[in-house]
The first five atom37 places (N, CA, C, CB, O) and aatype in JSON, in Angstrom:
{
  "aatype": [20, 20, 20, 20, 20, 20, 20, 20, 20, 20, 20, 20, 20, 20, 20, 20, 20, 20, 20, 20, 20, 20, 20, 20, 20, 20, 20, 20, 20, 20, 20, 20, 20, 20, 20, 20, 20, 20, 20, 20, 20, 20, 20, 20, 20, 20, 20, 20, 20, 20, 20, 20, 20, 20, 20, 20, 20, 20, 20, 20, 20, 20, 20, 20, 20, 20, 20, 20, 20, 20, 20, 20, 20, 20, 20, 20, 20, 20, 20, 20, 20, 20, 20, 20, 20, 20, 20, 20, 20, 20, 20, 20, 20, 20, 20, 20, 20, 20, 20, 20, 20, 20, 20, 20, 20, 20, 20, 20, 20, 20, 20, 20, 20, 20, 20, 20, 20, 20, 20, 20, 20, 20],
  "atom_mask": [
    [1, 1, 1, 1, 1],
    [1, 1, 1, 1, 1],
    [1, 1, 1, 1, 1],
    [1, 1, 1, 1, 1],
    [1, 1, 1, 1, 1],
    [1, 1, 1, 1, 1],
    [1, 1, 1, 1, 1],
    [1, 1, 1, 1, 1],
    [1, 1, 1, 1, 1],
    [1, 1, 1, 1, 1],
    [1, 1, 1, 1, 1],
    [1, 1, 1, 1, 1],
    [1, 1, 1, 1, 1],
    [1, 1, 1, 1, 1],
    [1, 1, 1, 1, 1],
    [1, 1, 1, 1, 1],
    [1, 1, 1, 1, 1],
    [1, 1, 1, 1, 1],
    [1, 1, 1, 1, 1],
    [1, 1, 1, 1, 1],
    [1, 1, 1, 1, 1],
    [1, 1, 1, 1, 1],
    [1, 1, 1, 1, 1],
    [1, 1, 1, 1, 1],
    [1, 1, 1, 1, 1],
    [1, 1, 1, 1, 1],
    [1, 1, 1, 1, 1],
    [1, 1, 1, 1, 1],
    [1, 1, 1, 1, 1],
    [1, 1, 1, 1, 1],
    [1, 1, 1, 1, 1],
    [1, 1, 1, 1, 1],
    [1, 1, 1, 1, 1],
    [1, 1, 1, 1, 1],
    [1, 1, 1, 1, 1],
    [1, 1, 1, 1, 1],
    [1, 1, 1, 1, 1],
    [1, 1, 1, 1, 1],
    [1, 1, 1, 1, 1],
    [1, 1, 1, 1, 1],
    [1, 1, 1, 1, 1],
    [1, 1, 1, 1, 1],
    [1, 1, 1, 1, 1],
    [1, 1, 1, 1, 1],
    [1, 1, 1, 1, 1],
    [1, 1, 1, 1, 1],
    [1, 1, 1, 1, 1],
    [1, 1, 1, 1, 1],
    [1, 1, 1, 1, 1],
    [1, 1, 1, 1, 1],
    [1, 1, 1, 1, 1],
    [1, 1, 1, 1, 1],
    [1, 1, 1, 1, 1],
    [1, 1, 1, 1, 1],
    [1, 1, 1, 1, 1],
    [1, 1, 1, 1, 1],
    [1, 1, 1, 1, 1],
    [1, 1, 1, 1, 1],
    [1, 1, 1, 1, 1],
    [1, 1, 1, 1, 1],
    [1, 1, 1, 1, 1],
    [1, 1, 1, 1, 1],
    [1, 1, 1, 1, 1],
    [1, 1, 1, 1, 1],
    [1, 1, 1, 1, 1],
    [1, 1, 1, 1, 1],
    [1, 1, 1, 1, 1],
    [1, 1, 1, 1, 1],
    [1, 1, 1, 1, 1],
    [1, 1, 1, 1, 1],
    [1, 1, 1, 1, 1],
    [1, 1, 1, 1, 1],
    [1, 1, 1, 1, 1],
    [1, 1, 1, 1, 1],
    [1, 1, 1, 1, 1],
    [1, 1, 1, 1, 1],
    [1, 1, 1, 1, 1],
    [1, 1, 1, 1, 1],
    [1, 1, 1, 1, 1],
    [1, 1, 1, 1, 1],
    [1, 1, 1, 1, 1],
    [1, 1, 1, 1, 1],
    [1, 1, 1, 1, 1],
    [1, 1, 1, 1, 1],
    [1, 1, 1, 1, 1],
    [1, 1, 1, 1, 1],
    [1, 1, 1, 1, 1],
    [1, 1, 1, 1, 1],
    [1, 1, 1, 1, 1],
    [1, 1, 1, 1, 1],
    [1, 1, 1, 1, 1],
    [1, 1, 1, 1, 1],
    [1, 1, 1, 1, 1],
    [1, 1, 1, 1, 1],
    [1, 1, 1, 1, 1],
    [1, 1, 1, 1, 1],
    [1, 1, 1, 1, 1],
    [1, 1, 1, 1, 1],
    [1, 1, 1, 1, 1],
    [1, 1, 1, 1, 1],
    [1, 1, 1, 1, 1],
    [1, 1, 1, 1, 1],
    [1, 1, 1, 1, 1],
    [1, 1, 1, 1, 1],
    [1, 1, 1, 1, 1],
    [1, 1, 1, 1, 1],
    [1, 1, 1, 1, 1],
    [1, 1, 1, 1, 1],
    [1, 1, 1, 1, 1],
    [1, 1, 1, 1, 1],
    [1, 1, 1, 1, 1],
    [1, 1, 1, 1, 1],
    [1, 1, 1, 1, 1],
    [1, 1, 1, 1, 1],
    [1, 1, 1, 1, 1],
    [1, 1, 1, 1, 1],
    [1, 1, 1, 1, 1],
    [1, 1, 1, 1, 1],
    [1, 1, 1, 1, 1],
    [1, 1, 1, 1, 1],
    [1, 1, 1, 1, 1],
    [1, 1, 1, 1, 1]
  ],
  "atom_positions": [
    [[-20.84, -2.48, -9.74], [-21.13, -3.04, -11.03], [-20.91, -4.54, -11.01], [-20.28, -2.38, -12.12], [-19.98, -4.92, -10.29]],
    [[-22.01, -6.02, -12.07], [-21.52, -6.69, -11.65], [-20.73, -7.23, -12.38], [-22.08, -7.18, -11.18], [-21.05, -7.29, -13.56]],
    [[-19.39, -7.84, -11.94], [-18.06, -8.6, -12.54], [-16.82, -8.08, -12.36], [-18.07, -8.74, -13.92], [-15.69, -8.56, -12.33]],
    [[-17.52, -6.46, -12.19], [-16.21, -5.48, -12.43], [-15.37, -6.31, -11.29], [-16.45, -3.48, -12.07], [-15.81, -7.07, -10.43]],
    [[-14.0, -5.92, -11.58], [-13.2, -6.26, -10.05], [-12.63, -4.62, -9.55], [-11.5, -7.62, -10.33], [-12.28, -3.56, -10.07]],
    [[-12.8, -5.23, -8.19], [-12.26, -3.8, -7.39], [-10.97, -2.73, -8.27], [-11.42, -4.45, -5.74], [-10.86, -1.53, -8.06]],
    [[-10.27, -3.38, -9.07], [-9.22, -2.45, -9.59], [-9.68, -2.0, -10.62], [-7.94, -2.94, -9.86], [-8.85, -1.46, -11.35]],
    [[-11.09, -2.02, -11.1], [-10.94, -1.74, -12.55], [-11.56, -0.59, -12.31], [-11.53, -2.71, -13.7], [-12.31, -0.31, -11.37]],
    [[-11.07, 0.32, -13.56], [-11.73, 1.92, -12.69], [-13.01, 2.23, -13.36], [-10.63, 3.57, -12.9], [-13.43, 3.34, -13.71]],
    [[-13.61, 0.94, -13.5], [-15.24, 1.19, -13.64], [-15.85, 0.58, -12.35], [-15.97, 0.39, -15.09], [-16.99, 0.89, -12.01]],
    [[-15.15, -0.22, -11.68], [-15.57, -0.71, -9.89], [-16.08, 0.34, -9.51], [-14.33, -1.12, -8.67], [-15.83, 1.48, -9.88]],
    [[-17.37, -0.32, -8.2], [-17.6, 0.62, -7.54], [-16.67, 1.4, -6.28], [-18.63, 0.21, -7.23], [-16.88, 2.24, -5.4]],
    [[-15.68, 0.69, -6.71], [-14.83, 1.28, -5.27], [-14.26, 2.35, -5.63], [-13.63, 0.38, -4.59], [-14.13, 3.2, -4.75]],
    [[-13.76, 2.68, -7.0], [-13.16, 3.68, -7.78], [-14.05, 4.96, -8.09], [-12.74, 3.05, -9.01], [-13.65, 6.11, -7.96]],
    [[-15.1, 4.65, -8.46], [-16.34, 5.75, -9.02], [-17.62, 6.37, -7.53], [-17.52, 4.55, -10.53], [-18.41, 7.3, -7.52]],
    [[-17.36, 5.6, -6.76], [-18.32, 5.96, -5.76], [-17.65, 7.4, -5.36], [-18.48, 4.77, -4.46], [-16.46, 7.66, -5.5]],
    [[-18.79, 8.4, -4.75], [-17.72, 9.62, -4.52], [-17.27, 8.79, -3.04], [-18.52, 11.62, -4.35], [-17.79, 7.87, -2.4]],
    [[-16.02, 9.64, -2.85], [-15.4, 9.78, -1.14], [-16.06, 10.49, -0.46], [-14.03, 10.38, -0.84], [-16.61, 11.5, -0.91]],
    [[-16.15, 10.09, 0.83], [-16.92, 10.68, 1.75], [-15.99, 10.61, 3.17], [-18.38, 9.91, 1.79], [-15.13, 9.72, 3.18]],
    [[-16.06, 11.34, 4.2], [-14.83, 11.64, 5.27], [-15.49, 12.28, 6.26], [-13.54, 12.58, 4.77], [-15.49, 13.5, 6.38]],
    [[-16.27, 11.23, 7.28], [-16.15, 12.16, 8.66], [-15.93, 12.66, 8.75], [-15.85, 12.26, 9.48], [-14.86, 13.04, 8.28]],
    [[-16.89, 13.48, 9.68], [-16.4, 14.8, 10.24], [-15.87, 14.45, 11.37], [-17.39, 15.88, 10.45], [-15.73, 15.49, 12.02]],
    [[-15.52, 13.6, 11.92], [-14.62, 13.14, 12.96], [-13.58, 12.48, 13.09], [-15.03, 12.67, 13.56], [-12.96, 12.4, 14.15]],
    [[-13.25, 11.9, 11.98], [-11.72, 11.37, 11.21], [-11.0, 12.47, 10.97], [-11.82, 10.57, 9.69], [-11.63, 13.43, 10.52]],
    [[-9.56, 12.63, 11.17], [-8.59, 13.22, 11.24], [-7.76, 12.71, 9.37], [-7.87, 12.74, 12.85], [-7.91, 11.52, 9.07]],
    [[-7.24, 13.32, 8.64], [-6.68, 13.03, 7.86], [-4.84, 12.68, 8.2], [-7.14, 14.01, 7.02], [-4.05, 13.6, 8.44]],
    [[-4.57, 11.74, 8.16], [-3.06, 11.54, 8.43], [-2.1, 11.55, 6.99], [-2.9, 9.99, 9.23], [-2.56, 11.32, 5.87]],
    [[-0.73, 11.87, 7.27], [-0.19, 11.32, 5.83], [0.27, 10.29, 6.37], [0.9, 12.14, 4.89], [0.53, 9.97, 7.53]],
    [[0.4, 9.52, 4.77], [0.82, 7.8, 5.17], [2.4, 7.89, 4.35], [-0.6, 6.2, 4.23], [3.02, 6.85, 4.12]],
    [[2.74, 8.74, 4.09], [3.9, 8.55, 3.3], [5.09, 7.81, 3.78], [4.3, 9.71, 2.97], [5.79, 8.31, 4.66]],
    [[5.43, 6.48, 3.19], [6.33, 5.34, 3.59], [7.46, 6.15, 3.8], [6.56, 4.1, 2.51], [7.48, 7.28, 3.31]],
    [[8.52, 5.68, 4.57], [9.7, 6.01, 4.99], [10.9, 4.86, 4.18], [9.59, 5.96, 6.7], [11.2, 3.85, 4.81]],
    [[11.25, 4.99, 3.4], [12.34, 5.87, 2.39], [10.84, 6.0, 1.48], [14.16, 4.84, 1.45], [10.39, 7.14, 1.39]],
    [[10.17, 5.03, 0.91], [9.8, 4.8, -0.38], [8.61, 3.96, -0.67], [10.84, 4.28, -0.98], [8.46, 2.88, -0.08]],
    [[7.51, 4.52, -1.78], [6.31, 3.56, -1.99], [6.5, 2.32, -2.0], [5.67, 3.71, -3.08], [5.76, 1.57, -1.36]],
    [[7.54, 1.86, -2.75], [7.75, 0.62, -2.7], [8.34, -0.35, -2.18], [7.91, 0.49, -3.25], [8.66, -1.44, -2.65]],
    [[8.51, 0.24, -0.81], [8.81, -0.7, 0.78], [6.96, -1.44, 0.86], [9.34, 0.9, 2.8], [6.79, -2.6, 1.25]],
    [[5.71, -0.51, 0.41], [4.7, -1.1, 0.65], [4.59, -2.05, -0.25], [3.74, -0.37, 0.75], [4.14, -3.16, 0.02]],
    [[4.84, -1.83, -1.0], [4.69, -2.94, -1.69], [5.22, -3.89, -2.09], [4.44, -2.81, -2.3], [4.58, -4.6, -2.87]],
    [[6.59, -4.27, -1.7], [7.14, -4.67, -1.2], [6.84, -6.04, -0.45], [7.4, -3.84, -0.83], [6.94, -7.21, -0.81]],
    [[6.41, -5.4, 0.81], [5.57, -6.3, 2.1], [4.28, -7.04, 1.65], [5.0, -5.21, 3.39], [3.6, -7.86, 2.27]],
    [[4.08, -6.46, 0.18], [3.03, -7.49, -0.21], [3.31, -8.68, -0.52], [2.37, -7.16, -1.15], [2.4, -9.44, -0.87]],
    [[4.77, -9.16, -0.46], [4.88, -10.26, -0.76], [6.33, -10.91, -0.14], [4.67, -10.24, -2.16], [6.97, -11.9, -0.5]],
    [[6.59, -9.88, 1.0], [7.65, -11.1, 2.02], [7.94, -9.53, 2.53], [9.39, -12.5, 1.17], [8.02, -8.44, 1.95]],
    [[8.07, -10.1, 4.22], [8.58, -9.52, 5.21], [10.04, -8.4, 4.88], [8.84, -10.74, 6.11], [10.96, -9.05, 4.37]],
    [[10.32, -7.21, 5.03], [11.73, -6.63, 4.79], [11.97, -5.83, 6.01], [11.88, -5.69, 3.41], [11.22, -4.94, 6.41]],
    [[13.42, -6.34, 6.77], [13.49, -5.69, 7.93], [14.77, -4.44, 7.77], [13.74, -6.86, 9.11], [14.65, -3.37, 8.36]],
    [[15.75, -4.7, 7.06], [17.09, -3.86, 6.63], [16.36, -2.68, 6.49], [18.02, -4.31, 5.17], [15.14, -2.63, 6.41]],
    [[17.27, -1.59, 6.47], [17.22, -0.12, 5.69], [17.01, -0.33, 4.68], [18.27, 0.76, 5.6], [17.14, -1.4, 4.08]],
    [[16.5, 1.08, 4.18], [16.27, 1.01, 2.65], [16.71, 2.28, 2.36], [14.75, 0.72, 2.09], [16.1, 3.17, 2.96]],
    [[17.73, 2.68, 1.5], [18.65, 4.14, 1.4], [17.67, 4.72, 0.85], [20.12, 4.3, 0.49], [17.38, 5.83, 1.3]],
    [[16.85, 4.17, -0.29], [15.67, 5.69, -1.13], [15.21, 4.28, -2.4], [17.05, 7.97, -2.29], [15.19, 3.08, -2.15]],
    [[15.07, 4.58, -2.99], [14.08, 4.55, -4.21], [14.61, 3.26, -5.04], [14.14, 6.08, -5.2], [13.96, 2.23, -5.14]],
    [[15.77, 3.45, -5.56], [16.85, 2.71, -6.06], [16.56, 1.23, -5.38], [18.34, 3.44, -5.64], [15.97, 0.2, -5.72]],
    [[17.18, 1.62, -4.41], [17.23, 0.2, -3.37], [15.92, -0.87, -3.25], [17.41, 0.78, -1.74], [15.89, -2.1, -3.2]],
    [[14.8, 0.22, -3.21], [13.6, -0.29, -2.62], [13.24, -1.12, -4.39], [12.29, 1.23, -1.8], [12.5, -2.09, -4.51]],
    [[13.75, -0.65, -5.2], [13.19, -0.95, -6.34], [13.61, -2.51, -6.68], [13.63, 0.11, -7.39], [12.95, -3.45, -7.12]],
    [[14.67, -2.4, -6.37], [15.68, -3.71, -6.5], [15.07, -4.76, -6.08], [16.99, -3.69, -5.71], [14.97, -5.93, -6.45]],
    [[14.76, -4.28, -5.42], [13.85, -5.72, -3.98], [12.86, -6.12, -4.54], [13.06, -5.19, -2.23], [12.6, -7.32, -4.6]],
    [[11.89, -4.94, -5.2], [10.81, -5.29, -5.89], [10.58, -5.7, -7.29], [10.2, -4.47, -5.73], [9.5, -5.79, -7.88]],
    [[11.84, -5.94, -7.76], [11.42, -6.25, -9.12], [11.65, -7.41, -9.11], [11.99, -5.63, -10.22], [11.36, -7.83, -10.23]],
    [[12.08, -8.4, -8.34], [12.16, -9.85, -8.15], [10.27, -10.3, -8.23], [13.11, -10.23, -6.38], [9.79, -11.35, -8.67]],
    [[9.69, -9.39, -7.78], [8.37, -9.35, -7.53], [7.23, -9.17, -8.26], [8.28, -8.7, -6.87], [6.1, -9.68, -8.24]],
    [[7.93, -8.12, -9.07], [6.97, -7.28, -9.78], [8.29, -6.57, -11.34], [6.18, -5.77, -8.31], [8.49, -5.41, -11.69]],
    [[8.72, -7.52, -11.72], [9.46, -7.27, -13.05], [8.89, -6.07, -13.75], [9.36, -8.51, -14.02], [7.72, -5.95, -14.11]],
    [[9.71, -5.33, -13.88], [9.9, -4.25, -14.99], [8.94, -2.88, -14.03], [9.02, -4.9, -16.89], [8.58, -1.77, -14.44]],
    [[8.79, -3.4, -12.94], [8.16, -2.05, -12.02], [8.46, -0.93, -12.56], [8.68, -1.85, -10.56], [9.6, -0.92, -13.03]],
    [[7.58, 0.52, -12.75], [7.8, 1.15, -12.93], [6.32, 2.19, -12.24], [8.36, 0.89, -14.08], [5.12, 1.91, -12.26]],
    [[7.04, 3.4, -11.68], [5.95, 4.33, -10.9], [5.2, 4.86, -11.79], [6.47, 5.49, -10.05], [4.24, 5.45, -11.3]],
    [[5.26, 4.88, -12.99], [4.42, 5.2, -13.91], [2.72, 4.66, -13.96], [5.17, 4.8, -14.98], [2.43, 3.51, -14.32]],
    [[1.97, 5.41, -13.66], [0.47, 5.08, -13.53], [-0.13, 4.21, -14.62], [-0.34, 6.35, -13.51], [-0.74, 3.15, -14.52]],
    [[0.3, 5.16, -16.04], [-0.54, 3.73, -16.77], [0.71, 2.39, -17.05], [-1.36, 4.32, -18.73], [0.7, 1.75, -18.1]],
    [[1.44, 2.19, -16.27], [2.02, 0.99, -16.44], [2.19, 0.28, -15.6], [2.92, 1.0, -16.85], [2.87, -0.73, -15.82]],
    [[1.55, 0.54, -14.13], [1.52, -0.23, -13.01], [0.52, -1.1, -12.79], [1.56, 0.45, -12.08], [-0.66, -0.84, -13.03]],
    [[0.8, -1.81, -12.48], [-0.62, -3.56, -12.56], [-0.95, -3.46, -11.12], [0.21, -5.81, -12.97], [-0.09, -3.98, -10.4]],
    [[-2.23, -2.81, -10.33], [-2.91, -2.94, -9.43], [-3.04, -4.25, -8.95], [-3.87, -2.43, -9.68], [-3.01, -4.52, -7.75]],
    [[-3.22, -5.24, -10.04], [-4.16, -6.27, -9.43], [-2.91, -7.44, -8.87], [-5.46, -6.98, -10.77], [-3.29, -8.41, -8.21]],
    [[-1.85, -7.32, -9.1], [-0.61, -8.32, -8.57], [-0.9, -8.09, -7.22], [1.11, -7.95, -9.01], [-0.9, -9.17, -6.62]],
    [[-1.28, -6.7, -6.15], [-0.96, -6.36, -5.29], [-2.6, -6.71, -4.5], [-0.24, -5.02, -5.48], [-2.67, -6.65, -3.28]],
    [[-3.5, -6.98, -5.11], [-5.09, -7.06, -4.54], [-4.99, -7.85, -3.3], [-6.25, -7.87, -5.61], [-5.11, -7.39, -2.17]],
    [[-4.69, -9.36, -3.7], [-4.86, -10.37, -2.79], [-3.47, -10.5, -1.44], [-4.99, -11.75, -3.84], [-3.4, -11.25, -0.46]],
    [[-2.46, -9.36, -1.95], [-1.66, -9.43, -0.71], [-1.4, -8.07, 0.26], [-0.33, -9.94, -1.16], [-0.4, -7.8, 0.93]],
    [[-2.72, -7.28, 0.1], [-2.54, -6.19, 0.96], [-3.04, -6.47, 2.31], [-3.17, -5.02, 0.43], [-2.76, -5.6, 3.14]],
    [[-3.69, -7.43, 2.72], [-3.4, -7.62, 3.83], [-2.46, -8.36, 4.76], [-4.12, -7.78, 3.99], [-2.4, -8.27, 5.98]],
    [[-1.7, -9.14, 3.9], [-0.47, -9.12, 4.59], [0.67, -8.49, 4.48], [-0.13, -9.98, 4.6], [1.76, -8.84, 4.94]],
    [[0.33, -7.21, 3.62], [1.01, -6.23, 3.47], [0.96, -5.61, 4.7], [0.67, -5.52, 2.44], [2.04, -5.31, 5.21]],
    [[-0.16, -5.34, 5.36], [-0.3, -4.74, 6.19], [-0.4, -4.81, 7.41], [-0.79, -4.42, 5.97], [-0.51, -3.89, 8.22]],
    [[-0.33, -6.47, 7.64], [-0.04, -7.3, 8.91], [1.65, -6.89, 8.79], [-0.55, -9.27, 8.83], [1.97, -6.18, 9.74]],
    [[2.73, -7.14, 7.92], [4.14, -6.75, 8.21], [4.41, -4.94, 8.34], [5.06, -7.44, 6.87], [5.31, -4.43, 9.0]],
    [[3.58, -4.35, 7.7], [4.03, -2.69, 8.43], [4.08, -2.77, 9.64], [3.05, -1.42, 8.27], [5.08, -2.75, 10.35]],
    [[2.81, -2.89, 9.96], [2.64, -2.89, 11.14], [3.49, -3.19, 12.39], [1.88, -3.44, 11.11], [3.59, -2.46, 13.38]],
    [[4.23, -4.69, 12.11], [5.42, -4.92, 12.86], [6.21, -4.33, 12.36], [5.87, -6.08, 13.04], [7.22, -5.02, 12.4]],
    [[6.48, -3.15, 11.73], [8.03, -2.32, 11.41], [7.93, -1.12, 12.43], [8.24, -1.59, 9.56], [8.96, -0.58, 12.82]],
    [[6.91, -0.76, 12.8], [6.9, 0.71, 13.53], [5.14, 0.79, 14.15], [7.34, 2.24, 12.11], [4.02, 0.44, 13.78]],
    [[5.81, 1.48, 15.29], [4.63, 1.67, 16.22], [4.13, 3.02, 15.77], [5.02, 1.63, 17.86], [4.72, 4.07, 15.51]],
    [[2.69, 2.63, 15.76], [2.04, 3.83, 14.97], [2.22, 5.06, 15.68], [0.51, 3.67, 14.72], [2.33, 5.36, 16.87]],
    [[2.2, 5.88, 14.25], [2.88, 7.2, 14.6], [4.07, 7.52, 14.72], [2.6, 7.58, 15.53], [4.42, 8.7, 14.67]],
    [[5.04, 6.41, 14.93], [6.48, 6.46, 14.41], [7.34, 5.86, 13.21], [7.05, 6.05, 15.3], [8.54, 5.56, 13.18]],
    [[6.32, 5.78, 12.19], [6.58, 5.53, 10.81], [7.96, 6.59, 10.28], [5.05, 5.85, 9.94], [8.96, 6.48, 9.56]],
    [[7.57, 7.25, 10.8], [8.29, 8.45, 9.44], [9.8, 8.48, 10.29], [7.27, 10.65, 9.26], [10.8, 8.91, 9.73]],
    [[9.82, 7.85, 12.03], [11.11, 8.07, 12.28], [11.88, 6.69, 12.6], [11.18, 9.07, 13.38], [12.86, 6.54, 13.33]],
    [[10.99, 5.44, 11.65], [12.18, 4.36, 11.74], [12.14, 3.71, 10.25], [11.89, 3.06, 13.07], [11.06, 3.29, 9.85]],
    [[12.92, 3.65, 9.69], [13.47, 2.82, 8.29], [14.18, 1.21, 8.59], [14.86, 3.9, 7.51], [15.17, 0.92, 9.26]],
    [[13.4, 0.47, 7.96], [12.23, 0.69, 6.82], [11.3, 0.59, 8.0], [11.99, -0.56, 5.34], [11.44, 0.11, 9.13]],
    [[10.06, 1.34, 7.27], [8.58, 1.59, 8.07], [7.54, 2.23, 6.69], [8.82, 3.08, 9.68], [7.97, 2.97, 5.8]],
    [[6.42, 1.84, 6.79], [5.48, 2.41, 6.14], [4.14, 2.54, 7.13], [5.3, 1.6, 4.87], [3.92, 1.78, 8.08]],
    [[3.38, 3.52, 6.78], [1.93, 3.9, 7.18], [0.99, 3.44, 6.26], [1.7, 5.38, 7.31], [0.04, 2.9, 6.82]],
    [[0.91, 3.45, 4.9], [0.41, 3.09, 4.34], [-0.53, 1.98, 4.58], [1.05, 3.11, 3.76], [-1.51, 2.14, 3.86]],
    [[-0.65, 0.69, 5.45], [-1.55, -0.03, 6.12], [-2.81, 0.9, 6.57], [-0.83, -0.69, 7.25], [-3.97, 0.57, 6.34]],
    [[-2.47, 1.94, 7.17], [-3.67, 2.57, 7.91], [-4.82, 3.53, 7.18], [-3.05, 3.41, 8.97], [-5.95, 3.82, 7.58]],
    [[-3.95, 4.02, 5.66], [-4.72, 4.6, 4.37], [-5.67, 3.74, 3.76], [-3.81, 4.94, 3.25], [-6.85, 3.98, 3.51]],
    [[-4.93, 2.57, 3.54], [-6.03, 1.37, 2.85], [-6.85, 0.8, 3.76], [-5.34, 0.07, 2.17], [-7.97, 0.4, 3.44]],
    [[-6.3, 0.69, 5.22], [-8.24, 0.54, 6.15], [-8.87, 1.43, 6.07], [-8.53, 0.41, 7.79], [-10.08, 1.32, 6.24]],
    [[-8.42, 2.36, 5.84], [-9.16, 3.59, 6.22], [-10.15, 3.73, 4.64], [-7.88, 5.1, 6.63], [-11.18, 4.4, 4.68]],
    [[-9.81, 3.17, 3.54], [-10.2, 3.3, 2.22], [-11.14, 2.28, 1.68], [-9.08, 3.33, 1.45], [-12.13, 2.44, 0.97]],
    [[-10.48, 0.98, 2.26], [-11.19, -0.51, 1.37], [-12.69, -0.65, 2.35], [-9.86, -2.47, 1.59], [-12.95, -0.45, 3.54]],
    [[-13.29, -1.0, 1.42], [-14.48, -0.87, 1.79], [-14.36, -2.26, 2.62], [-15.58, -0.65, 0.6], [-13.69, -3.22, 2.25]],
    [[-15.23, -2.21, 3.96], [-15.66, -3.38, 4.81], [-15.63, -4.72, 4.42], [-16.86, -3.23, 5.15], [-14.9, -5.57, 4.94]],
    [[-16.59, -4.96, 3.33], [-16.4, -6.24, 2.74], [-15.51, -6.9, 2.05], [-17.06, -6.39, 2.19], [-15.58, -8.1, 1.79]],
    [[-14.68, -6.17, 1.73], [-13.39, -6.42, 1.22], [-12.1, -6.58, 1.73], [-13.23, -5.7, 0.59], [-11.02, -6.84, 1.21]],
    [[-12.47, -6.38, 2.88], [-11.6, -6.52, 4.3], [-11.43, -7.61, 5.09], [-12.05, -5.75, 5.22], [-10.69, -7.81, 6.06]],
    [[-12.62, -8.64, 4.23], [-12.42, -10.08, 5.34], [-11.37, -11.02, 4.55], [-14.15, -11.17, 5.61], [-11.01, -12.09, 5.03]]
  ]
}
């Protein structure tokens, strides 16, 4: 659509159906303690542990004030312009495929290539 921006859930990135090789493997990306180690990395490097949820939250509200996992109260678009260096720092936390056995570590980098469309990738 034109103007829409990618987060708005009239974008075409939101409404197009999904579609999934038949030769892609589905992985889970689930961060190690917590979602919001990813997001997190959207906006500065974190190398310490992270005990669970609590912790990870702390970090992020310097970032993202009044965070909350709640869907209609989370602001997509703070996070647009820094997921790829979100995903340049996972990456240096854990060698793929060993996400889930080093803290802090997230996978989550490899869901959103696997998701954002090409052009939106440069």
């Amino acid at each position: 659509m034109p103007g829409a921006s990618s987060t708005s859930p009239n974008s075409p990135i939101w409404t197009r159906p999904c579609t999934w090789p038949s030769t892609r493997t589905c992985r889970s990306s689930s961060p190690s303690p917590c979602f919001e180690l990813w997001l997190l990395l959207h906006f500065r490097d974190h190398w310490g542990n992270i005990s669970g949820y609590s912790q990870a939250k702390q970090l992020l509200v310097s970032h993202h004030p009044n965070y909350s996992k709640a869907a209609r109260e989370f602001t997509f678009g703070r996070y647009r312009d820094g997921w790829q260096d979100a995903a340049e720092r996972a990456q240096k936390l854990a060698r793929v495929g060993e996400e889930a056995k080093t803290n802090p570590s997230s996978g989550m980098w490899r869901l959103i290539g696997d998701i954002v469309p090409a052009h939106l990738r440069a």
